[in-house]
C-alpha positions as CSV (number, residue, x, y, z in Angstrom):
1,X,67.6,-14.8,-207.6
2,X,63.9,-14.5,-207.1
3,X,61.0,-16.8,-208.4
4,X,58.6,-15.6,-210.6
5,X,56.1,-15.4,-208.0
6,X,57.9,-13.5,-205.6
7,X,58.7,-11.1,-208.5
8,X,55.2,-10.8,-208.8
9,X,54.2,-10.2,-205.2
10,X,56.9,-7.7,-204.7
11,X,55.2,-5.5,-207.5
12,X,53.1,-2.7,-206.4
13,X,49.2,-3.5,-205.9
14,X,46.9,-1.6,-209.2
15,X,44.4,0.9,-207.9
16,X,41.4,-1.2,-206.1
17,X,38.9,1.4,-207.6
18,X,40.3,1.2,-210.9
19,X,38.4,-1.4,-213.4
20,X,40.7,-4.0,-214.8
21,X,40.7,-6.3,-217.4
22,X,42.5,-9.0,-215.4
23,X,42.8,-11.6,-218.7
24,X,44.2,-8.6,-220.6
25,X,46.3,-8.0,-217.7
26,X,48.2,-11.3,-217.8
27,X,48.4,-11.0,-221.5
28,X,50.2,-8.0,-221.5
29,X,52.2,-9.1,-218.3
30,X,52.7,-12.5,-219.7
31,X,56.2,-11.8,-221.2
32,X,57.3,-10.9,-217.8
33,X,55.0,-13.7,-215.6
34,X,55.0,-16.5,-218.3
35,X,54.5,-19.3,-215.6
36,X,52.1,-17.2,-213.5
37,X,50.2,-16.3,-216.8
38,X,49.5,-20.0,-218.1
39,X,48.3,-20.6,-214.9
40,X,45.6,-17.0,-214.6
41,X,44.6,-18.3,-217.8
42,X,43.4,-21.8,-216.6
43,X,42.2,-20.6,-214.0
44,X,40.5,-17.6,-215.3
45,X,39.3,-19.1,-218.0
46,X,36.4,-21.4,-216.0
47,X,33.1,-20.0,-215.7
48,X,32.3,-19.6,-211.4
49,X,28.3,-20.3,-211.7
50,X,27.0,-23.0,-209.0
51,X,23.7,-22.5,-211.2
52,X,23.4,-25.4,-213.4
53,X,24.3,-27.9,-210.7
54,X,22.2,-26.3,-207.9
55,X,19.3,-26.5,-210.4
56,X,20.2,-30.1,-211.4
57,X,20.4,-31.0,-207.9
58,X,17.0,-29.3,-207.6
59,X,15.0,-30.7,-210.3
60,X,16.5,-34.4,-209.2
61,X,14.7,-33.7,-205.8
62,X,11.7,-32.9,-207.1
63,X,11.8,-36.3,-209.1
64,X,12.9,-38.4,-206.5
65,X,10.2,-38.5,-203.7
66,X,8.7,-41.4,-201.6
67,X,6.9,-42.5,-204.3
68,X,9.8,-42.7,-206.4
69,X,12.5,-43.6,-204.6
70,X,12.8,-47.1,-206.6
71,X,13.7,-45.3,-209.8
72,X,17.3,-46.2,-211.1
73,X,19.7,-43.8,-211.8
74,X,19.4,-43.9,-215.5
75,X,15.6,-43.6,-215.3
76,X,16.1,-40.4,-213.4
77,X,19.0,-39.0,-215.4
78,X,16.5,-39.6,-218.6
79,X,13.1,-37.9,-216.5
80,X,15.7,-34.9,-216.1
81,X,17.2,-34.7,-219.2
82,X,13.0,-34.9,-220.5
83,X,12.2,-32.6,-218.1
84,X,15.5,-29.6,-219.1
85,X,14.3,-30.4,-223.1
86,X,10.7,-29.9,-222.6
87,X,11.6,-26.6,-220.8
88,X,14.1,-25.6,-223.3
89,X,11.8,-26.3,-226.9
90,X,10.4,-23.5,-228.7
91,X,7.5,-25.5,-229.9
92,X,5.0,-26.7,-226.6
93,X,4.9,-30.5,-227.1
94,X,1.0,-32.1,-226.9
95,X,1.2,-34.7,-225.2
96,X,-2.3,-36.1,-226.1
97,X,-1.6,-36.2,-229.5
98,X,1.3,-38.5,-229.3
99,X,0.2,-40.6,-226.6
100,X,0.8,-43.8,-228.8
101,X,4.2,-43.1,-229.5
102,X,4.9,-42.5,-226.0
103,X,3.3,-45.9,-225.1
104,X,5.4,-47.7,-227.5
105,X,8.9,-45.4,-226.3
């Protein structure tokens, strides 16, 4: 008896040029492949973007020069974190006018 997988590699190939939904694929193929579905679904499932990290990675640099190298890592994770909510806000944020509060923060 063959294994599920070798069931599945024995099947014909689809049509390169043809678009497929491949999640909706398993999902209809998942009666036949149950074991081989759960697993496209996992896998599937995770978003393949290097963008966030690359651009975390990125921004740390910038932080971290020769003048700073003597920052610990939690200052550095909160100038980051600063840094990524200041970009993100909707309202510009005036320094100047809460200067105090920053002082005492």
């Amino acid at each position: 008896s063959k294994s599920e997988l070798e069931k599945y590699l024995a099947e014909d190939s689809e049509d390169p040029d043809k678009k497929i939904d491949i999640l909706g694929w398993w999902k209809e193929n998942s009666s036949r492949f149950p074991i081989l579905a759960n697993m496209a679904r996992d896998i599937l499932a995770i978003p393949i973007t290097t963008v966030a990290s690359e651009s975390a990675f990125s921004t740390s640099g910038r932080i971290l020069d020769d003048l700073r190298t003597s920052l610990t890592p939690f200052m550095v994770q909160a100038l980051v974190c600063t840094q990524d909510w200041l970009r993100r806000s909707t309202d510009p944020v005036d320094i100047k006018e809460n200067l105090e509060e920053l002082e005492v923060l």
